[in-house]
N, C-alpha and C positions, 0 to 999 in steps of 0.2 A: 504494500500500500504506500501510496504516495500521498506528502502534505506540500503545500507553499508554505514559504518563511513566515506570513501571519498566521498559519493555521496551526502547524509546531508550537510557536509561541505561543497562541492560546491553550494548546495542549498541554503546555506545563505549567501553565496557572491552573489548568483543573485539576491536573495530578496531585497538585498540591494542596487542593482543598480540600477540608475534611468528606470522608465519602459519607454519603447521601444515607447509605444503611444503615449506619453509625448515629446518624442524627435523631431526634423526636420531630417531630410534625413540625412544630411553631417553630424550631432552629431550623427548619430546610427549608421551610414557607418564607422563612425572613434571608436567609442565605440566597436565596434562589431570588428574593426580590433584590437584594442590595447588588447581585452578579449582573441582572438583567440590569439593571441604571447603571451600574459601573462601567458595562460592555458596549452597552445598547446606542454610544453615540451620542448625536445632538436631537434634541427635540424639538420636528419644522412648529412654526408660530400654525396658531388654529385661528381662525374668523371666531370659533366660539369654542367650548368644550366645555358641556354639559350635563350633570347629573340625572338620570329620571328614574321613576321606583317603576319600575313595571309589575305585572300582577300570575306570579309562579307558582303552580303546587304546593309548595311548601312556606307560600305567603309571600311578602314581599321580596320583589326581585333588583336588585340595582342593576342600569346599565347605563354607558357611558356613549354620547353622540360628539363624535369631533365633525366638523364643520369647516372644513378647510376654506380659503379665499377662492372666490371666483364660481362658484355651485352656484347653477341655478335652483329655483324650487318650483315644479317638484322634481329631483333629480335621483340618482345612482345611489344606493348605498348599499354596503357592505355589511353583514352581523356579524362579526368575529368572536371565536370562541380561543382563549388564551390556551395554549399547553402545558404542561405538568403531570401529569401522568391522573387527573384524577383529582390529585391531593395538594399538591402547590403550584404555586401561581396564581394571578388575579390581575384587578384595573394596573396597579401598578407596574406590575412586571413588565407589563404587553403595551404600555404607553408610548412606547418609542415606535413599535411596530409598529401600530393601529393609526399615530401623526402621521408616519412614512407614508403610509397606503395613501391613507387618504390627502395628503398632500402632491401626490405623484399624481394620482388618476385623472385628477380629483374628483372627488367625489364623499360621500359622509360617511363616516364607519361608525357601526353601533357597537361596542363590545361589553360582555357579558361578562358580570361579577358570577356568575354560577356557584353551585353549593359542591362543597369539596368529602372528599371522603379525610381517613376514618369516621368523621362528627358523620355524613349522609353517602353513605357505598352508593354505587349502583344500585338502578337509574334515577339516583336524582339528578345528577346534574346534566342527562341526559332528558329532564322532565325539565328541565328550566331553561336549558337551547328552548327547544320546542316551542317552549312557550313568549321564548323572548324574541322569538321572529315571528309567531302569532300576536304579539302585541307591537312587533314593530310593522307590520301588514294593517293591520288596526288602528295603530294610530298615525298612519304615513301621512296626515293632509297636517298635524300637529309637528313633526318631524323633519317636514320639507321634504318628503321621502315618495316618489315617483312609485307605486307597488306593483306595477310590470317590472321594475329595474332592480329589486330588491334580490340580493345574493348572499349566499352565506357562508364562509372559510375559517380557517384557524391551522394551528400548527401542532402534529405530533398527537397526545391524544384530542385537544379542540379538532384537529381534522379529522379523528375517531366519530367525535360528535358530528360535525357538519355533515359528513357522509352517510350516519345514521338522521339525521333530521331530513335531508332530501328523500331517503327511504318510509319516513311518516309521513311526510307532508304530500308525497305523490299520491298517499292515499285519503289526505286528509283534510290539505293546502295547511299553508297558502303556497299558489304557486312562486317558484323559485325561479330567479331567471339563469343562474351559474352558481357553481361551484368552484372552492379556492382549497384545495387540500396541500399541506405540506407537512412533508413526510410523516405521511399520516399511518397509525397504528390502526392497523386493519381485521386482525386477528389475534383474537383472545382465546384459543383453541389450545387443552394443553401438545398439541402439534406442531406449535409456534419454533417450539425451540428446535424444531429438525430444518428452518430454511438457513441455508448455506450462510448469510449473513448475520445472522443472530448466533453464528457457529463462531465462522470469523471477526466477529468485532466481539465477542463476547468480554473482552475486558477494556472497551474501547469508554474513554466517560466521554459526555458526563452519565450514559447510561450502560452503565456494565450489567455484567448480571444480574450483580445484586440490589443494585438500586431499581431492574427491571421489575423483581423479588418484591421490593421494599413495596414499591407501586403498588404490586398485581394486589399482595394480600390482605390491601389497604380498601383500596380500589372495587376488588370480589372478594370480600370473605369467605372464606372454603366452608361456614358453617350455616353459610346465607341459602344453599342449593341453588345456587346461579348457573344456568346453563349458558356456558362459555360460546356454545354454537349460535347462538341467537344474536338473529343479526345483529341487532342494536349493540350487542358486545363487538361482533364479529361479522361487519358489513362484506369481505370476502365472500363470506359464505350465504349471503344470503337465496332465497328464489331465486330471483332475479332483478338485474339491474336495469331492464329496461326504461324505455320513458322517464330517467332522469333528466336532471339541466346538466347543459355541458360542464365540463371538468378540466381544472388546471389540477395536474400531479407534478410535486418538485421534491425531490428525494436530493437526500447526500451519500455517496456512492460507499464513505465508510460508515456507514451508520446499521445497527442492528437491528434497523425496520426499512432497513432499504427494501429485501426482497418481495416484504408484504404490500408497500406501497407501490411498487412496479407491478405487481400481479394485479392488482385494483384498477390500476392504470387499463391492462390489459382487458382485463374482464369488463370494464365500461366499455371499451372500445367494440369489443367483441360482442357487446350487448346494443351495437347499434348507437351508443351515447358518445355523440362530437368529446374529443378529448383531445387535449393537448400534455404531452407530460414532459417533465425536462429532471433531468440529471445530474447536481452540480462535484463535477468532478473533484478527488479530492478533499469533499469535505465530510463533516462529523452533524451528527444529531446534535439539533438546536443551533445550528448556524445562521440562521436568522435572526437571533436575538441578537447576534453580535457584531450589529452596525456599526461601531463604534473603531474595529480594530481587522474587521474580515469586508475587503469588497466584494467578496460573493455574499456575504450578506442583504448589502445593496444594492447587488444585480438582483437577487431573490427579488424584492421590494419591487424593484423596477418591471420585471418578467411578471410580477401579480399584478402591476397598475398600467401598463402596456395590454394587459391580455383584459384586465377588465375593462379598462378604455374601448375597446375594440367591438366589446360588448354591451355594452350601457345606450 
């Protein structure tokens, strides 16, 4: 495997931070927000950035509307679900992303504070996606939000989500106009661990094994009888993909969900669903967050607001 000189260097600042299995919930949830602001770059200026409580299963839902310069209303917007496996991350962490996006496209991103495991396993915070692009289809004339142009992305497990919310809503709306998946975890199968990628990077951070471990058990408790094959864990597998909204797939080439997210790629494609996927050579799981010291990072950013541009 191959790095560039920023990617190496990022490499040893992870090796050196404390691993992730090691930590409790609240040390990884604050670890993982102060990485993403340290890594994450400059934050573009917003026209507005706004609080709203939208209305989730489990009661109130926070979500965050960036507003970039130049949007008209009612225009494009984006619901973004932040990655973490589940259990950390939030508005925080994903603030530099979610400026990017939408300062590049432009266009508006909504992104979703969702409820995290251990305190709520699965599917809550697959019950509060859901519900937070039902409530932004709802309230899109409040919003400045166009609801033909309404799309919904995220990174790593948020792409878990997104790809399960396109698989509800096909049956349920509201309709979707695209999809933004990056390197998205697609399979929760214990099968997972036999694709050649999850072989080969298995001590690659900042997700090695054991922090995959840390995730999973948090995540689906073994005592919960979660069936792992169901899509909504495991959008691979589901029926079928057809009649979804187009799909950006962007994987990093060392990452230990590379294989599952290229096989998604495929299976849309093969299902008749417009896709687009891309590859970024060279890099690692969560390279996106790290605008600040990785320009594939920025090409990432760029490749999502080009391909939704194109769309909107």
């Amino acid at each position: 495997m191959t790095f560039d000189p920023d990617t190496e260097k990022l490499l040893d600042n992870l090796r050196r931070a404390k691993p992730l299995a090691t930590q409790d919930v609240e040390e990884a949830r604050e670890a993982y927000r102060q990485k993403c602001q340290r890594l994450g770059g400059d934050a573009p200026a917003m026209s507005e950035v706004s609080d709203h409580q939208a209305v989730g299963r489990g009661g109130p839902l926070r979500v965050r509307l960036y507003r970039p310069e130049g949007v008209v209303s009612p225009g494009a917007a984006l619901v973004y679900l932040h990655g973490g496996g589940g259990v950390i991350g939030d508005l925080e962490s994903h603030d530099r992303i979610c400026r990017r996006i939408a300062a590049l496209t432009p266009c508006r991103v909504l992104a979703v504070d969702y409820r995290l495991a251990p305190e709520h396993p699965f599917p809550a915070g697959l019950e509060d996606a859901i519900a937070a692009i039902g409530w932004a289809a709802a309230n899109a004339r409040l919003l400045g939000i166009d609801p033909a142009r309404l799309s919904i992305g995220g990174d790593s497990a948020g792409g878990a989500l997104a790809a399960a919310v396109c698989l509800d809503a096909r049956e349920r709306g509201p309709k979707i106009a695209s999809q933004v998946l990056v390197y998205p975890s697609t399979d929760s199968t214990p099968q997972v661990k036999l694709w050649p990628s999850r072989m080969a990077f298995a001590d690659m951070p900042p997700i090695d094994r054991d922090a995959l471990r840390w995730f999973s058990t948090k995540y689906m408790p073994q005592d919960a009888g979660i069936d792992r094959c169901d899509e909504r864990l495991s959008p691979l597998y589901a029926r079928s993909l057809r009649r979804l909204p187009p799909a950006l797939v962007l994987t990093a080439e060392n990452d230990p969900l590379h294989d599952e997210g290229a096989a998604y790629a495929d299976r849309l494609r093969c299902s008749r669903v417009a896709t687009d996927y891309q590859d970024f050579a060279g890099q690692i799981h969560g390279f996106i967050e790290y605008g600040g010291v990785l320009p594939s990072a920025r090409e990432a950013a760029s490749t999502v607001a080009t391909w939704l541009r194109a769309r909107s």
